[in-house]
BABA-865880 format. One record per residue (C-alpha): x, y, z. Coordinates in pm, whole numbers. Example, Ala and Ser with C-alpha at 12.3 -4.5 7.8 and 13.67 -1.06 7.14 Angstrom:
BEGIN
+--------+--------+--------+
!     xx !     yy !     zz !
+--------+--------+--------+
!   1230 !   -450 !    780 !
!   1367 !   -106 !    714 !
+--------+--------+--------+
***
This chain:
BEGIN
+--------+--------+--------+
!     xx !     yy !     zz !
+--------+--------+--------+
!  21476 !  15988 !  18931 !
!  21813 !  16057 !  19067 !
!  22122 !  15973 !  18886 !
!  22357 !  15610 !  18983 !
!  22678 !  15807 !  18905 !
!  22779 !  15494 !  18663 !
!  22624 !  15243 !  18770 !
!  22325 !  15093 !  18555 !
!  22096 !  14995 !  18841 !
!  21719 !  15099 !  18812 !
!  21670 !  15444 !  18930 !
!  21348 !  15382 !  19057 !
!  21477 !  15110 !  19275 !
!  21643 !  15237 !  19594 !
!  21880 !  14957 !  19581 !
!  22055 !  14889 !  19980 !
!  22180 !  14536 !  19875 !
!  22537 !  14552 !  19744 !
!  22645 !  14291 !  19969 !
!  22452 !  14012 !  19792 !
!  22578 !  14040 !  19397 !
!  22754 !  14391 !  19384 !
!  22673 !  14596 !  19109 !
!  22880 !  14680 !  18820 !
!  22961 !  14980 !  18680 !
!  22896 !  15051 !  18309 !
!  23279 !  15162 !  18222 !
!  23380 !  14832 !  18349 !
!  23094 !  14642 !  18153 !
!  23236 !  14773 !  17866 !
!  23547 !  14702 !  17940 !
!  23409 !  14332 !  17931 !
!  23239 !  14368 !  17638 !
!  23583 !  14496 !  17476 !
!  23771 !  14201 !  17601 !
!  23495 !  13976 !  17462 !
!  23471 !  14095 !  17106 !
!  23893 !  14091 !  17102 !
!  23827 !  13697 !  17187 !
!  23548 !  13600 !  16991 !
!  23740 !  13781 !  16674 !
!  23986 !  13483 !  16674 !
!  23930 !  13236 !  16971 !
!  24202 !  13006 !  16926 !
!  24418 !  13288 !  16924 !
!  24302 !  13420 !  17215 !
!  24290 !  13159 !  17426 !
!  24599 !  12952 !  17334 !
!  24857 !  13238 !  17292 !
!  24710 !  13532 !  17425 !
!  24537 !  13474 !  17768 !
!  24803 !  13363 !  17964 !
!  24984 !  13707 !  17919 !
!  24646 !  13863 !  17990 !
!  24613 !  13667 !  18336 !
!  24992 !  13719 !  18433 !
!  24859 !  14081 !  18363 !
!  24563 !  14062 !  18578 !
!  24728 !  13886 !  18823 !
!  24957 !  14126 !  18911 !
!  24740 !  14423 !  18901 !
!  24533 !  14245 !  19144 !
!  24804 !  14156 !  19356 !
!  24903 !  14502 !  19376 !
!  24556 !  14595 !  19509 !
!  24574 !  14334 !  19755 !
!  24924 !  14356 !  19886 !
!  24935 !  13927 !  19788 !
!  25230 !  13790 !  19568 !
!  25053 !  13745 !  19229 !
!  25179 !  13363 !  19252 !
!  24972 !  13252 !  19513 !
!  24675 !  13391 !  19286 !
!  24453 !  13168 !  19094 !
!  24135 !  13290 !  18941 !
!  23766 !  13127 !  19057 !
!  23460 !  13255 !  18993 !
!  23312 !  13323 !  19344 !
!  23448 !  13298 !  19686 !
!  23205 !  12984 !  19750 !
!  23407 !  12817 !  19449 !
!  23726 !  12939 !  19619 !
!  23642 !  12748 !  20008 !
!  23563 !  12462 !  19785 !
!  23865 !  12412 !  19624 !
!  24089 !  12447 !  19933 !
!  23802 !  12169 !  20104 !
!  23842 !  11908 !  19832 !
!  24209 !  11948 !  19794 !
!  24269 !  11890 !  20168 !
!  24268 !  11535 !  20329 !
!  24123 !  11449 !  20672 !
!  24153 !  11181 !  20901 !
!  23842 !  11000 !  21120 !
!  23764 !  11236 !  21437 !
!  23939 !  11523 !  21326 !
!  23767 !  11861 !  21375 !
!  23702 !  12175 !  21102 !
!  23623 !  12439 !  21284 !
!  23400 !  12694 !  21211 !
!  23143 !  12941 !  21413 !
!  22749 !  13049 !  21376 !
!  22788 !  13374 !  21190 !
!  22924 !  13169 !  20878 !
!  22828 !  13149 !  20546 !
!  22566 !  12912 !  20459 !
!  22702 !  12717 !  20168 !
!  23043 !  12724 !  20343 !
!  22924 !  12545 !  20651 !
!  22791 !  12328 !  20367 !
!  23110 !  12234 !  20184 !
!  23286 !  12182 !  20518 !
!  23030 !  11919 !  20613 !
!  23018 !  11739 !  20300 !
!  23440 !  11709 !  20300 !
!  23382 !  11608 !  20671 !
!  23146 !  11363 !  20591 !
!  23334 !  11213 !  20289 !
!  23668 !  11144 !  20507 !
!  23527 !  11046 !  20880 !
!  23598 !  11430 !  21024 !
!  23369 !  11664 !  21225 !
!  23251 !  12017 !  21193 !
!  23211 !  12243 !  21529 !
!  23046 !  12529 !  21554 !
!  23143 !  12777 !  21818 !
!  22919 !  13037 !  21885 !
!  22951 !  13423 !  21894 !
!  22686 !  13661 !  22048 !
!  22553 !  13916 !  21850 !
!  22438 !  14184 !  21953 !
!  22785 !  14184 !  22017 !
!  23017 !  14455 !  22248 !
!  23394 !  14438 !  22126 !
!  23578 !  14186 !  21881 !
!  23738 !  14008 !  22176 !
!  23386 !  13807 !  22196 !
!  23460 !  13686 !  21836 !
!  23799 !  13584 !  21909 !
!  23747 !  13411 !  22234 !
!  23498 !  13149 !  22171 !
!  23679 !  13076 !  21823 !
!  23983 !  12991 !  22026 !
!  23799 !  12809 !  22321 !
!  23636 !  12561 !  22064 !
!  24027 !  12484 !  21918 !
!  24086 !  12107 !  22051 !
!  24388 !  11862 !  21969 !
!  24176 !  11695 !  21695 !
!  24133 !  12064 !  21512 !
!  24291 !  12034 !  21187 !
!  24118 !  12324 !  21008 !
!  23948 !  12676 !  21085 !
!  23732 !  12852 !  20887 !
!  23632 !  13182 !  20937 !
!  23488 !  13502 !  20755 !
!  23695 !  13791 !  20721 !
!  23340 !  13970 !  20726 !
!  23018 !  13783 !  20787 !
!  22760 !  13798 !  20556 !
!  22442 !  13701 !  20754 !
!  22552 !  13978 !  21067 !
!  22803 !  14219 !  20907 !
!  23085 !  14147 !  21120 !
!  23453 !  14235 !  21115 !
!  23589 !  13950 !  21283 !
!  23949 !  13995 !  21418 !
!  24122 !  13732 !  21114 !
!  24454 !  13859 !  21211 !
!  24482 !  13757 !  21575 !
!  24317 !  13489 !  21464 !
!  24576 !  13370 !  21186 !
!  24849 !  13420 !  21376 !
!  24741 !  13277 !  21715 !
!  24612 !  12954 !  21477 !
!  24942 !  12959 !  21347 !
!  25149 !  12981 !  21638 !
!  24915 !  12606 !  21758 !
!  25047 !  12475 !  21415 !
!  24623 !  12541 !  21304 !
!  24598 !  12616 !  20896 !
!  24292 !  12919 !  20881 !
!  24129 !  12943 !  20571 !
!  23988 !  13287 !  20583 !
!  23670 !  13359 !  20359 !
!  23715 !  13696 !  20283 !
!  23401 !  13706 !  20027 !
!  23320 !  14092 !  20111 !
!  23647 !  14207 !  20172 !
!  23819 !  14326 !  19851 !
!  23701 !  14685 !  19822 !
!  23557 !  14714 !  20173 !
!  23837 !  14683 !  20387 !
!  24276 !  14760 !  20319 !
!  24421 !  14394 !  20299 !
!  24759 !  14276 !  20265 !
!  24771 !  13919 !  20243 !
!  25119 !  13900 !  20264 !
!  25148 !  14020 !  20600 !
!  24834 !  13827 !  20694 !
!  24989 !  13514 !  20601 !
!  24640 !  13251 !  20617 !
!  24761 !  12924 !  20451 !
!  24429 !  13000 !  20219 !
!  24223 !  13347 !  20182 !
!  23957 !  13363 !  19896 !
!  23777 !  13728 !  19804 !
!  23488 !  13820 !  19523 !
!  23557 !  14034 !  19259 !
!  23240 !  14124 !  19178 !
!  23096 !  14238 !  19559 !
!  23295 !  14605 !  19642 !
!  23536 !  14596 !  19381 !
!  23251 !  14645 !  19154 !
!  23386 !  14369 !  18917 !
!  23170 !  14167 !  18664 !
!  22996 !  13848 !  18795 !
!  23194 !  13551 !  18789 !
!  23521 !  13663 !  18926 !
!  23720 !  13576 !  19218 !
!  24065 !  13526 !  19359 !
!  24182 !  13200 !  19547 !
!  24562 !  13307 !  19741 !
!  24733 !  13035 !  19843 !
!  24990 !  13052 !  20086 !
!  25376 !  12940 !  19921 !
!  25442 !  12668 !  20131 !
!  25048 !  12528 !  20072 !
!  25034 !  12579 !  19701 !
!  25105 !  12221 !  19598 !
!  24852 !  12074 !  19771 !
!  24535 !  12273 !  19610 !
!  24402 !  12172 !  19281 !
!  24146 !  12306 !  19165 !
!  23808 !  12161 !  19113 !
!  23846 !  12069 !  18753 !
!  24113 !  11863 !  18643 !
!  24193 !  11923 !  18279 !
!  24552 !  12012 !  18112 !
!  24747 !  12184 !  18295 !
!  24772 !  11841 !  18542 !
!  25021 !  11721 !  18269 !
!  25129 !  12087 !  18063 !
!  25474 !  12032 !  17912 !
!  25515 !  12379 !  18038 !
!  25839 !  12455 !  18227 !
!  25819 !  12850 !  18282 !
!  25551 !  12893 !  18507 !
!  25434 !  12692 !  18822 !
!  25223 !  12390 !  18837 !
!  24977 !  12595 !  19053 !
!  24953 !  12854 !  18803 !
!  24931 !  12604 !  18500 !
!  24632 !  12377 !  18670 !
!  24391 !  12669 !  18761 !
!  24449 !  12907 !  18434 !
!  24319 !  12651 !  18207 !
!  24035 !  12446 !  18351 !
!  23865 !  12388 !  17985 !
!  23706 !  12675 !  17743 !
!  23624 !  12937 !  17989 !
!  23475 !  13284 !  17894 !
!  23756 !  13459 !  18147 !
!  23665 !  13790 !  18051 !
!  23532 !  13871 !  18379 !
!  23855 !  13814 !  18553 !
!  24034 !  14031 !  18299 !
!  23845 !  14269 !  18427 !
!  23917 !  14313 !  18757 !
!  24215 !  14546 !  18678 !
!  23935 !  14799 !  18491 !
!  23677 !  14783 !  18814 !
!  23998 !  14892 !  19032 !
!  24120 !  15156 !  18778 !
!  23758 !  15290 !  18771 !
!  23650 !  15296 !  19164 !
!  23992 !  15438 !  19267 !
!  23867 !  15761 !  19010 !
!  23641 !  15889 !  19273 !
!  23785 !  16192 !  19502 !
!  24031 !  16054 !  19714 !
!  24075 !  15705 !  19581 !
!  24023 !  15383 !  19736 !
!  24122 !  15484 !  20062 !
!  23802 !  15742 !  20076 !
!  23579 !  15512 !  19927 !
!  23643 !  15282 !  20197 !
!  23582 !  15565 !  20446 !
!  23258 !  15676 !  20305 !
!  23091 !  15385 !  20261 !
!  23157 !  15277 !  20616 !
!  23064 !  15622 !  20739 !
!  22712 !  15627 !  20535 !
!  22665 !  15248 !  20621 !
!  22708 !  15364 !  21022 !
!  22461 !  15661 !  20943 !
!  22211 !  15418 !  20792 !
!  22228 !  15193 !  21087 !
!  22195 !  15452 !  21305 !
!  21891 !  15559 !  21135 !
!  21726 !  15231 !  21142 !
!  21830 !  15153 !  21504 !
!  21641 !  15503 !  21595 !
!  21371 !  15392 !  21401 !
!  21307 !  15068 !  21529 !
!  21401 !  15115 !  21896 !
!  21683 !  14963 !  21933 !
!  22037 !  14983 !  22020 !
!  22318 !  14913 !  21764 !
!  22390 !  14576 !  21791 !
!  22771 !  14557 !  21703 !
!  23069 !  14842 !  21789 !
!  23165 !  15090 !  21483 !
!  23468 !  14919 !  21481 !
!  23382 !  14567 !  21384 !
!  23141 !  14750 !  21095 !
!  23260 !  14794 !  20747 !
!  23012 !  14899 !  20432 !
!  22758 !  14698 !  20608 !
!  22559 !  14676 !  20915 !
!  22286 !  14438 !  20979 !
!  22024 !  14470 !  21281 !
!  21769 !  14212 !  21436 !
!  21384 !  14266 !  21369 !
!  21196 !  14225 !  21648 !
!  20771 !  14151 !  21574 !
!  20899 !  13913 !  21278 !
!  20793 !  13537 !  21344 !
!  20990 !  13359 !  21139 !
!  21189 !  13328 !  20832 !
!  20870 !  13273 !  20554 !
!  20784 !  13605 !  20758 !
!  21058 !  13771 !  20618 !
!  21068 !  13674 !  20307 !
!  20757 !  13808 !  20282 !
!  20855 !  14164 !  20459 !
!  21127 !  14116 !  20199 !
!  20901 !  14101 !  19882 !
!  20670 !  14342 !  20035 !
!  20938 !  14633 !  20055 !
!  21112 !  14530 !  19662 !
!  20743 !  14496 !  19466 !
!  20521 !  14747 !  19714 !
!  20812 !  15008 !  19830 !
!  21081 !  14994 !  19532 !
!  21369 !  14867 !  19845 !
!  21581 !  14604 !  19732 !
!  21704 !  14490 !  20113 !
!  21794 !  14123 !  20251 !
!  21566 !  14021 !  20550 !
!  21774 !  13701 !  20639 !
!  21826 !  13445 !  20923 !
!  22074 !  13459 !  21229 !
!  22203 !  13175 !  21263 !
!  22226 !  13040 !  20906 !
!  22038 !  12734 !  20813 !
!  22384 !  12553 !  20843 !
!  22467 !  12674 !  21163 !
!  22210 !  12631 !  21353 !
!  22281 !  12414 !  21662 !
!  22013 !  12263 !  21916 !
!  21728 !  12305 !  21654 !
!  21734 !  12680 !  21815 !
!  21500 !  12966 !  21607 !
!  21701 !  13187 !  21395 !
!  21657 !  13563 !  21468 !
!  21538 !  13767 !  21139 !
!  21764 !  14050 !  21057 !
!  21778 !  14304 !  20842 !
!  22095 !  14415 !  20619 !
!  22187 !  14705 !  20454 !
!  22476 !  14772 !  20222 !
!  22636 !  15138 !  20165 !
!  22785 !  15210 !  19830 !
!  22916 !  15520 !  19612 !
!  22559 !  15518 !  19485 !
!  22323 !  15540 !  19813 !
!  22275 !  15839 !  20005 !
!  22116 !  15880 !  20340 !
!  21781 !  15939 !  20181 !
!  21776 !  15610 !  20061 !
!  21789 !  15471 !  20477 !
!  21491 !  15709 !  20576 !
!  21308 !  15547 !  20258 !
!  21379 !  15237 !  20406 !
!  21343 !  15324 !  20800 !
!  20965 !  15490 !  20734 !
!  20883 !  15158 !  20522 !
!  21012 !  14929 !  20769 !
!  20837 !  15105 !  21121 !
!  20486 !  15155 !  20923 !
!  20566 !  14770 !  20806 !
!  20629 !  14590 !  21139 !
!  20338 !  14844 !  21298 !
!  20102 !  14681 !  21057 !
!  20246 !  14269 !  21139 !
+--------+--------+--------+
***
C-alpha cells in the first residue's frame, strides 16, 4: 500500500476524484478538531465574544491568499450556497436575460432558473464546443449571446463537467465595459489556479474551501464587489439584519451570524493554506505539479483510448476531462463508474456533457470521463486507470 503523504484517504483506493469533495489533510482535521473542543469547552463564550475575532482572523488570512480585500468576504459553506445568495439577493424584471453557457454547473443553471422563474426573467444558454482549440471559442459565443435585455452573466472560472479554464478576465472586463454584472463561480479555483480578485474586479466571485485548498467540508468564501455589497444578504436572515453594532459593516454583521453555526470549518481555512504551502516550493509549485501530472494523465488516457486531447494545455488546470466514445448513455456510465470504484479500487467521475440543466434541443449528452491530479496521485495511478478503462470499453 503506498503512503497518502497526509492525507487519510484509503490506500487501497487509487483515488483520481479531487475535483468532486477534495480531500482533507489530517494536520488540518486536527486543526478542526482543536477549534472544536476550544468551542464546545464554553459555547457561549465562544460564539458571542470570541468568533468574531476568529473570523476577522480568517478573513484576512484568506484574503491574503486570494489577493481580495477581506471586506468583501463573507463565509458560506459551498460555492453552490455562494451563486445562491448573490441569485436571491438580486431583483429582475419580466424579459430580462441571465446568461449563462452549456459547460455550467448543474445546480447553478438550477438556481438561475428558479430566480428567473420567480421574477418573469429568462435564462440563455450559449454554447461552447468542446473538444475545444483555443479559449477564444469560450469567449466568443459568451459574448455573441449578450443582448440588451442581459442583466446577469454567469460563468465558471473552471468548469466542472469539462475541466475548462474559461477566459473570466476578458470576460469581466469586456461585461463590464457593456455595464453587464458577471458573477464568476470560481468553485475549483482556490488552490488550482493564482487569483487576485482585486484586480479581477467581478461584482460577485464565490470559491470552495474544501476542493484544492484542502479545507474541511463546509467552507466557502462569497467576495462581493464594494460598490455591490449592500445589495447581497445572505440566505438566512437572523440578527445581524438589526445588530446594534456600529464597528463593523452591515455586510459583515448579516453573514457572520446566521444562527448557531458549527464555523469551525471556516476557521480552518487559514491551517489548510499554512499546511499545503509546506510542500517544496510552496503554492506556486503545487499549482505547477498538479497541472503538469493532470496533463500527463490525460495524455495517458488520450493514448489509451485513441483519441486526441480534447482541450489546449492552456485552458487545463489540475483537471482534464475527455469524452468516452462506445458509452450509450448516462445509466451506462454510472455503471462503468461503479464498475471501476467496487471491481478496480478507481474512484473516477464518468459524467454528462452537457449537464442535465443545460441541455438545449433535448440533444444526448456525451459521457466523459474526469480525472483530478493532486499532491497524492502519481502517474501510476493514470495507467491503473487507462488499462481498466481500454479492457472496460473493449468488453461494452
Amino acid at each position: 500500500m503506498r503512503s497518502n503523504l497526509g492525507w487519510r484517504l484509503d490506500p487501497t483506493i487509487t483515488f483520481l476524484n479531487h475535483g468532486s469533495f477534495g480531500a482533507c489533510p489530517d494536520a488540518v482535521l486536527q486543526r478542526q478538531r482543536a477549534l472544536r473542543d476550544w468551542m464546545e469547552a464554553e459555547p457561549v463564550r465562544f460564539l458571542d465574544m470570541e468568533l468574531p475575532g476568529l473570523l476577522d482572523d480568517a478573513r484576512a488570512a484568506i484574503g491574503r491568499f486570494l489577493d481580495a480585500d477581506p471586506e468583501g468576504i463573507a463565509f458560506v459553506p459551498n460555492a453552490t450556497a455562494g451563486v445562491n445568495t448573490v441569485l436571491q439577493s438580486l431583483r429582475f424584471e419580466p424579459g430580462d436575460e441571465l446568461l449563462a453557457n452549456d459547460h455550467e454547473y448543474n445546480a447553478t443553471l438550477n438556481a438561475m432558473r428558479a430566480v428567473a422563474a420567480r421574477d418573469g426573467a429568462r435564462v440563455v444558454i450559449a454554447r461552447i464546443p468542446f473538444p475545444i482549440q483555443d479559449s477564444g471559442q469560450a469567449l466568443g459565443p459568451i459574448l455573441d449571446a449578450v443582448t440588451a435585455r442581459t442583466r446577469l452573466v454567469v460563468v465558471s472560472q473552471i468548469t466542472s463537467p469539462t475541466a475548462l479554464i474559461l477566459p473570466v478576465e476578458e470576460l469581466v472586463t469586456t461585461l463590464m465595459d457593456r455595464g453587464i454584472d458577471t458573477l464568476v463561480d470560481g468553485a475549483h479555483a482556490p488552490g488550482m489556479v493564482p487569483l487576485n480578485l482585486d484586480r479581477l474586479d467581478a461584482a460577485y466571485w464565490t470559491g470552495n474551501g474544501h476542493k484544492w485548498l484542502c479545507g474541511p467540508k463546509g467552507a466557502a468564501v462569497l467576495w462581493v464587489r464594494a460598490d455591490r455589497r449592500e445589495g447581497i444578504h445572505p440566505l438566512v436572515v437572523s440578527h445581524g439584519a438589526n445588530s446594534p453594532i456600529v464597528d463593523r459593516s452591515r455586510f459583515r454583521l448579516e453573514f457572520d451570524w446566521t444562527g448557531t453555526p458549527d464555523p469551525t470549518a471556516y476557521l480552518t481555512l487559514p491551517a489548510a493554506i499554512e499546511w499545503m504551502a509546506t510542500f517544496a516550493g510552496g503554492w506556486p509549485a503545487t499549482m505547477a505539479a498538479n497541472h503538469e501530472l493532470a496533463l500527463a494523465g490525460r495524455d495517458r488516457l488520450a493514448a489509451a483510448l485513441g483519441i486526441e486531447p480534447p482541450a489546449p494545455d492552456s485552458m487545463l488546470g489540475s483537471m482534464a476531462a475527455l469524452p468516452l466514445a462506445g458509452v450509450p448513455d448516462e445509466a451506462a456510465g454510472k455503471a462503468l463508474g461503479r464498475q471501476l470504484l467496487l471491481e478496480d479500487g478507481i474512484e473516477v467521475p464518468i459524467g454528462t456533457w452537457p449537464v442535465r440543466a443545460a441541455r438545449l434541443d433535448g440533444a444526448m449528452p456525451r459521457i466523459v470521463v474526469r480525472i483530478s491530479a493532486q499532491r497524492y496521485n502519481e502517474p501510476a495511478d493514470y495507467e491503473r486507470l487507462a488499462d481498466a478503462l481500454v479492457r472496460r470499453l473493449a468488453a461494452e
